[in-house]
C-alpha angles and dihedrals in degrees: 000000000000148000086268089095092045099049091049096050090045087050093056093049091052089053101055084047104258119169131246095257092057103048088041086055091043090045083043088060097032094067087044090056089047091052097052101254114176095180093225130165118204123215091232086060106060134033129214122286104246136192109021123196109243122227088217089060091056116104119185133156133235104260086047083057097042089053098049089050097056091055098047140089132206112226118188127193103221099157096120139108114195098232085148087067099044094265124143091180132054113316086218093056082072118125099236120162128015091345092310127130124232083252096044091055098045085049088053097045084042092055080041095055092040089053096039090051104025090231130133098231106179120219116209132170130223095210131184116232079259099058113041116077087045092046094043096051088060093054087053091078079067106062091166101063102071107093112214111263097022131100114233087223149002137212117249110226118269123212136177126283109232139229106246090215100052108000091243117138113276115236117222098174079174086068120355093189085070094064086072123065129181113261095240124264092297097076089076094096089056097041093043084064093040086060106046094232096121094050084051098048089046084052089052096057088255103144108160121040121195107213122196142129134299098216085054104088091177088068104094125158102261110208086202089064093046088054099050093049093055091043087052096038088225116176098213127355123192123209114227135171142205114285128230131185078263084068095049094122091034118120110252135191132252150174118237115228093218098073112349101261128150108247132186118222118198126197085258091056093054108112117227122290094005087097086112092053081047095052093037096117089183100061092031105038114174139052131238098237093192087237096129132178117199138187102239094195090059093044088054085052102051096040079054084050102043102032097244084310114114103157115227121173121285122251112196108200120185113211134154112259080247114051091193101040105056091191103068115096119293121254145191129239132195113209141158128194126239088231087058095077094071078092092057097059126073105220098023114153151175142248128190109225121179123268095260086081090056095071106137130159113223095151153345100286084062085041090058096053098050096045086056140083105268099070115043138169125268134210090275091041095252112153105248129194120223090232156022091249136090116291110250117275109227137177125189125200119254093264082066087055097106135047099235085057105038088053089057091063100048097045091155095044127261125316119248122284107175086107099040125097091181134006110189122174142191126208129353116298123160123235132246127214120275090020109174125200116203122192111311112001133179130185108205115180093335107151104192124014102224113232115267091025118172102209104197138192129311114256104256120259089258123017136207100292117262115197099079085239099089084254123103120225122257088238094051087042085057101044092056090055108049089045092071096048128089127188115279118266115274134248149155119269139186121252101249096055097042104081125131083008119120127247118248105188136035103262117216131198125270090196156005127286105245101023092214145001095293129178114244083203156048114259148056129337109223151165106258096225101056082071103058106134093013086128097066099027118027117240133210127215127188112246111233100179145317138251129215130198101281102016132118114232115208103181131078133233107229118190122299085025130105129182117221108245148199124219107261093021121125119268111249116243109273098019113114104174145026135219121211114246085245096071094049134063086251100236119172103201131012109028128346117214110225115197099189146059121239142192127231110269090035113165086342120145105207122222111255086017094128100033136347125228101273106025119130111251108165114029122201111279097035117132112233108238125165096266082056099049088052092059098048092048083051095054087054102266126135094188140009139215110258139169094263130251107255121233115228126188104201110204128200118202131199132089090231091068124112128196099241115251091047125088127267121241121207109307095004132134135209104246099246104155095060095062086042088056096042086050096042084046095052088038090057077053100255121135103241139176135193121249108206104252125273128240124234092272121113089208093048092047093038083049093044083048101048079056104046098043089068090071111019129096090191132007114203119191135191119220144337091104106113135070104289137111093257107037086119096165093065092047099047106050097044087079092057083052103257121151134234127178137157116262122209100244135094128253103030105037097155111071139164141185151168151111130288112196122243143198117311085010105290116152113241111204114226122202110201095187113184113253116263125114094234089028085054090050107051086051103060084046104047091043125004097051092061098046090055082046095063082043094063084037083235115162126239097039100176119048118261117264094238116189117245130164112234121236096211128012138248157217131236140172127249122259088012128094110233120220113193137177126252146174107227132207144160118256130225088258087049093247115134109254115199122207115183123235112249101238111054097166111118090248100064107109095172104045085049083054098062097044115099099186140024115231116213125223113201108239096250100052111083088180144051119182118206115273093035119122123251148184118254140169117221105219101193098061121083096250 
C-alpha cells in the first residue's frame, strides 16, 4: 500500500476548502489506519473508574451559579440526519413534544435559562452541510437568541470515504456528496478552530462550552455543573450515569493503569473476547452520557500546541458509500468521538448525574414515549416524567421503523402511557384517538385500535391453573407463551443467509428484466422486413458482425443486413427481429442465406419484458425460498430485509453430563439433549449454539445466564425443573421471577417460562424444559418450536394435526395429553398408518430416534384400540 491513497484524499480537502487542521487531523489518521490501528483498549490495561463526584452532592449558590453561566456556550451537535428513522432531512427538524421540534424546544429552554439567570449563554450548532439551512430556518422563529458577534452555527469538517482494499477515495459519480462523510463528533474541537468560533467565543469572554447532543432533550445546561467546574478549575468533565443491563453496550469510563487518566471505552474499542469484561456493569458501573463540558481556554491551548491534532483515539467504521442502498460498494470511515478527549486533559474528571439528563431519541420507540403522557414540558421547557419510576419499555413492530410511517398509524397522536410499565405490538395496527395503556400491554393482530380503548395488562407468563387438578393445560401453557413474544427485529440480510426468513418489507426492483433487448435464440439479428418473402424464395443478407452473450455491439444492421447472435446477448441498433440458425445456411462471415420469413419482435426478449424497475417483486410476509432468492439477485439485491434468525443458546444442567466423545465417571451421563435441542432449534430455523453444560450451582447457571442474555434472542435449558435437591434450574430463577408450573401432558409435565431481561431492556424468553431426553423433546416440539416460529413471524407456528389409524393400540392417563411416539407411513390406500414405538418412558433415546412422528391423546380418553383414528404430527414435514 502507498501514499498514493493519502495525496489524492488531501488533494480533495483542500479543494472543497477545508482547513490545515483538518487535513493534519485526517493525514494523522490516515497513517494509523495504514498501519493497522484497531483502537482498541484491553481490560488488563485500565481499571474502573471509582468514586465519582455526585451532582446531587454538589452545593453552590446563586451568584456561583450566576457567574459559571455567563462564561459559558452551548454547543449542539446537530450533524445528523436520521436515516436510521426513516428521515431524509435534519433529525432535529423532528416534531417531538406538543407540536415542537428538537430545535424549537432547546431554543426555548436556552431564552428560559438566559431570563432565569440574566446571562447572555450563547447557543451555537455544529451543523452538517446537510443540516444547516433547514436547521437554521427553525431558529429564525426565535429572533432573540443570536449574541452579537456570534454564528448561530458552524459547519463540521468533511473528508473522504475510503476504498477498503487501497485507501484510495472512493467515487460515487451517482452522487458525488456521498464520497465525503463527517469525521465523527469528534471532529468538534477541530472544527471549532476551522471555523474560527473558538477564537470568537474566547473573544467574547466564553470561557467554558457545554457539548451534547441535540436529540437529548435531558441535556440541559446545569448551572450547578457549570459551578463546580469553575470552583475546581477542571479542564474537561464528562457526565455519566448509573448503568444498568439496559447500558451493556453503553461506553463507560475508566481509568488507565499507565498513567491514571480517565478513558472512554466504546463498544468499537473493546479487544476481542473481553466483551464480557466490557459488559460486566458491576465492575464497570456507570455510562458515558456524551454530555461534555470543556475549558475552552485550555482547548485553545492544546489545538496552539498541537497544531488542531489532539489526538483522540481512531475509530475505524465500515459503511456502504450509500447508507440507504446496501448494495453499493463498502468504505471505510475514520471517526473519533467528542467523549474521547477526557484522555487528552490532565486533570479531566467525572461527575454522576441522574438519569433525567440521558433522554435521547434513537428511534421511535423513544419517539413514542416522549410524545406521550407520561413526559411533559415544564415552565423552563425541561422534559419532566410523571413519575419517580422507571419510564415504559416499548417496542414497536418493524412497520413502526420509520417516522412517515409511524406517524400513519398514530393519526390522532399517541395513546396515554402514564400507567403503563411496557407496550409491545405486532403488526401493524393504526391507532384510534384517547388510546390508554395500562401496566404491561401487548397488541397482537389487532388491525385497527377502536377510539377510547382501554389497553390493559399482559396475561402473566403463567397464569392461575386451570384444570381443577392443580395442573394447567398445554393450550393455556402455550398461549401464555406465545403472548409474550413479537417478531424478531428486523434487518437486512444478505441473500445467502436469508433463506426460510420472512420479508419484512415490500422489495422493489433495482432494474429491468431483462436489462436490455436480448435474443431468446441462436441465430441472426435483422431487420424484419429484409426478410419479406423469405418463406417462398430464399434471401441473402450481408453479415456485419456478431454478438456474443455479454458483449456490447456498436454497429447497426441497415436493411438487407443481419449480425450473426448468441442466446441472451443484446440485440444490435437497428435489428428487430432474429432468425433461428435452423432456418438459415449458418455462416459465420460474407452473406447468410435465410430461408424464412419473420415478424418484428421474433425471438426477441424485450427489455423490461419480466419485471420493470419499481415493481414490487417480493411483498412483506413472504418466506424466502430459493425461487425467491433468485429473483431478487436478478433485480439487482444482494440482500434483503427479513424478520431475523433468532439466536438461541441452548444450556444443559446437571454435574453427572458429559460432553460426548469423552469418558464417563461413576454415575455420569453423555450430554445428549443439548445437541437434540441445538438440532430441533436449527432445524425451526432458528441460528443456535451449545453452552457447556452447567454444574448444579445457582451462582455458576445465573452467571452462565447474565452472559448469554446479552446475546441471545432465546435460552433453552434442559433440566433442573422438577422437586429434587439439584434441580437447580428450577431454585435458582424463581427468584428472577420466572415461572414454573406443572402442565397436564405426559410426558413434560415440569415446565417453566419467562423473560430475563436483556441489554437496552429487551425481554429475552427462557424455556426450562425437565430433563429427560423425550421429555425434553416433546417439549421443544409442542412448545418451543412454535414460540421461535412467531419470532420469525413464520405461519403456520404450530404443525399441522394430521389424521392416522393406529396399528396397535395404547394407554393414557386421564386429564393429560398424551404425546407418543410413533413411526409413520402411507398406506396402500394412501392413508397415513401409526405404529407406536416400543419404549415410551421418557428415558428411551433410541426408540425416540426411530419415531418420525408424535401421536396426541385428548386429555379425557385413557384408551385407543387398534384401527381408531388418531392426531399426529408428523415431525419430519416443515409445519
Amino acid at each position: 500500500m502507498t501514499d498514493q491513497g493519502l495525496r489524492a484524499s488531501v488533494d480533495l480537502m483542500r479543494q472543497r476548502g477545508l482547513g490545515p487542521e483538518a487535513i493534519r487531523v485526517f493525514e494523522h489518521y490516515y497513517e494509523q489506519l495504514k498501519g493497522g490501528a484497531q483502537g482498541t483498549i484491553p481490560e488488563d490495561s485500565i481499571e474502573p473508574l471509582r468514586e465519582v463526584q455526585r451532582l446531587r452532592e454538589v452545593s453552590v449558590s446563586d451568584e456561583e451559579a450566576r457567574t459559571a453561566l455567563s462564561q459559558t456556550a452551548i454547543i449542539k451537535l446537530n450533524g445528523g440526519l436520521g436515516t436510521g428513522m426513516g428521515m431524509t432531512g435534519a433529525k432535529s427538524a423532528l416534531e417531538v413534544k406538543d407540536g415542537l421540534t428538537f430545535l424549537d424546544i432547546i431554543a426555548q429552554q436556552v431564552l428560559a435559562l438566559r431570563e432565569r439567570w440574566d446571562v447572555e449563554l450563547p447557543l451555537v450548532l455544529m451543523n452538517s452541510f446537510r443540516t444547516s439551512e433547514e436547521s437554521l430556518e427553525i431558529l429564525s422563529k426565535y429572533p432573540d437568541l443570536p449574541v452579537e458577534g456570534l454564528p448561530l452555527d458552524f459547519i463540521q469538517n468533511a473528508e473522504p470515504k475510503l476504498c477498503p482494499e487501497d485507501l484510495t477515495p472512493v467515487q460515487w459519480p451517482a452522487d458525488p456528496e456521498l464520497e465525503w462523510c463527517p469525521p465523527g463528533h469528534g471532529d468538534i474541537y477541530v472544527s471549532l478552530v476551522t471555523s474560527g468560533v473558538l477564537d470568537a467565543l474566547l473573544e467574547k469572554g466564553i470561557r467554558y462550552a457545554f457539548l451534547s447532543n441535540s436529540d437529548n432533550l435531558g441535556a440541559t445546561c446545569d448551572p450547578e455543573v457549570a459551578a463546580w467546574m469553575v470552583a475546581h478549575g477542571l479542564p474537561f468533565v464528562a457526565e455519566v450515569c448509573k448503568r444498568t443491563k439496559s447500558d451493556r453496550k453503553g461506553g463507560h469510563l475508566a481509568v488507565r493503569k499507565a498513567d491514571g487518566r480517565i478513558v472512554l471505552r466504546d463498544t468499537a474499542m473493546v479487544a476481542e473476547g473481553e466483551e464480557r469484561f466490557f459488559r460486566d456493569i458491576k465492575r464497570h458501573d456507570t455510562f458515558n452520557a456524551n454530555n461534555i463540558w470543556i475549558d475552552l481556554r485550555v482547548l485553545r491551548e492544546r489545538m496552539t500546541e498541537m497544531q488542531g491534532v489532539l489526538g483522540l483515539p481512531i475509530i475505524v467504521n465500515r459503511k456502504n458509500v450509500d447508507p440507504a442502498d446496501p448494495a453499493s460498494p463498502e468504505v471505510i470511515q475514520m471517526e473519533s468521538a467528542m467523549g474521547t478527549a477526557i484522555e487528552v486533559f490532565e486533570g479531566s474528571e467525572a461527575i454522576l448525574v441522574p438519569r433525567s439528563r440521558f433522554r435521547p431519541v434513537k428511534t421511535t420507540n423513544d419517539l413514542l414515549v416522549i410524545r406521550s403522557d407520561f413526559f411533559s414540558l415544564d415552565e423552563s421547557f425541561h422534559v419532566v416524567a410523571a413519575g419517580d419510576g422507571p419510564e415504559p419499555f416499548v417496542d414497536l413492530d418493524s412497520a413502526y421503523r420509520f417516522v412517515p410511517n409511524f406517524e400513519k398509524r398514530f393519526p390522532h397522536g399517541v395513546p396515554s402511557m402514564k400507567e403503563c410499565t411496557s407496550l409491545r405490538v405486532i403488526g401493524d395496527p393504526v391507532f384510534g384517538r384517547n388510546v390508554r395503556c395500562v401496566g404491561e400491554v401487548l397488541i397482537d393482530g389487532y388491525r385497527r385500535v377502536l377510539d377510547d380503548a382501554v389497553l390493559g395488562e399482559l396475561p402473566t407468563p403463567v397464569a392461575p391453573p386451570a384444570t381443577g387438578t392443580g395442573l394447567r393445560t398445554v393450550d393455556e401453557h402455550l398461549k401464555a407463551i406465545l403472548s409474550t413474544l413479537q417478531p424478531s427485529p428486523t434487518q437486512l440480510t444478505p441473500l445467502t443467509e436469508a433463506l426460510g426468513l420472512v420479508v419484512a418489507r415490500d422489495v422493489r426492483a433495482k432494474v429491468d428484466l431483462p436489462h436490455f433487448d436480448n435474443s431468446s435464440m441462436d441465430g441472426y439479428a435483422v431487420q424484419a422486413a429484409s426478410l419479406e418473402g423469405a418463406d417462398g424464395s430464399p434471401v441473402r443478407l450481408r453479415i456485419v458482425g456478431e454478438v456474443a452473450a455479454g458483449g456490447d455491439p456498436t454497429f447497426t444492421v441497415q436493411p438487407g443486413e443481419a449480425a450473426r447472435i448468441m442466446t441472451g446477448a443484446p440485440m444490435p441498433a437497428g435489428a428487430d427481429a432474429v432468425i433461428a440458425v435452423e432456418d438459415t445456411d449458418g455462416a459465420a462471415t460474407g452473406e447468410v442465406e435465410c430461408r424464412a420469413a419473420t415478424r418484428p419482435g421474433r425471438y426477441v426478449r424485450p427489455r423490461g419484458e419480466d419485471v420493470t424497475t419499481g415493481t414490487v417483486i417480493v411483498s412483506a410476509g413472504e418466506v424466502v425460498g430459493p425461487r425467491t432468492i433468485a429473483l431478487l439477485a436478478a433485480c439487482g439485491h444482494a440482500g434483503v430485509e427479513v424478520h431475523r434468525r433468532p439466536h438461541v443458546v441452548v444450556l444443559s444442567t446437571g454435574a453427572e453430563l458429559v460432553e460426548p466423545g469423552k469418558p464417563l465417571g461413576p454415575g455420569q451421563i453423555h450430554d445428549s439433549n443439548s445437541f437434540m435441542l441445538w438440532a430441533a432449534a436449527v432445524g425451526a430455523g432458528a441460528s443456535a449454539e451449545i453452552r457447556a453444560a452447567v454444574g448444579d450451582s445457582e451462582d455458576e447457571l445465573l452467571e452462565v445466564l447474565d452472559e448469554v442474555v446479552a446475546e441471545a434472542d432465546a435460552v433453552i435449558t434442559s433440566g433442573g425443573v422438577s422437586m429434587g435437591a439439584y434441580d437447580v434450574v428450577k431454585s435458582a430463577l424463581k427468584g428472577e421471577g420466572i415461572d414454573f408450573v406443572k402442565v397436564a401432558m405426559q410426558p413434560g409435565k415440569p415446565q417453566g417460562y419467562g423473560l430475563l431481561t436483556g441489554p437496552g431492556g429487551r425481554r429475552v424468553p427462557i424455556f426450562a424444559l425437565p430433563g429427560n431426553p423425550v421429555s425434553s423433546f416433546v417439549s421443544f416440539e409442542v412448545f418451543v418450536r412454535p414460540a421461535l416460529r412467531r419470532l420469525m413471524r413464520l405461519s403456520p407456528e404450530k404443525r399441522r394435526l394430521r389424521p392416522a389409524t393406529l396399528i396397535s393400540g395404547v394407554e393414557s392417563f386421564e386429564g393429560r395429553r398424551q404425546f407418543g411416539r410413533a413411526v409413520v407411513s402411507r398406506s396402500a390406500e394412501g392413508t397415513l398408518v401409526a405404529v407406536p414405538v416400543a419404549g415410551q418412558g421418557s428415558h428411551f433415546v433410541a426408540d425416540l430416534s426411530r419415531a418420525n412422528a408424535l401421536f396426541v391423546v385428548p386429555e379425557d380418553v385413557t384408551e385407543l384400540v387398534a384401527g381408531e383414528v388418531v392426531d399426529v404430527l408428523v415431525l419430519d414435514q416443515e409445519a
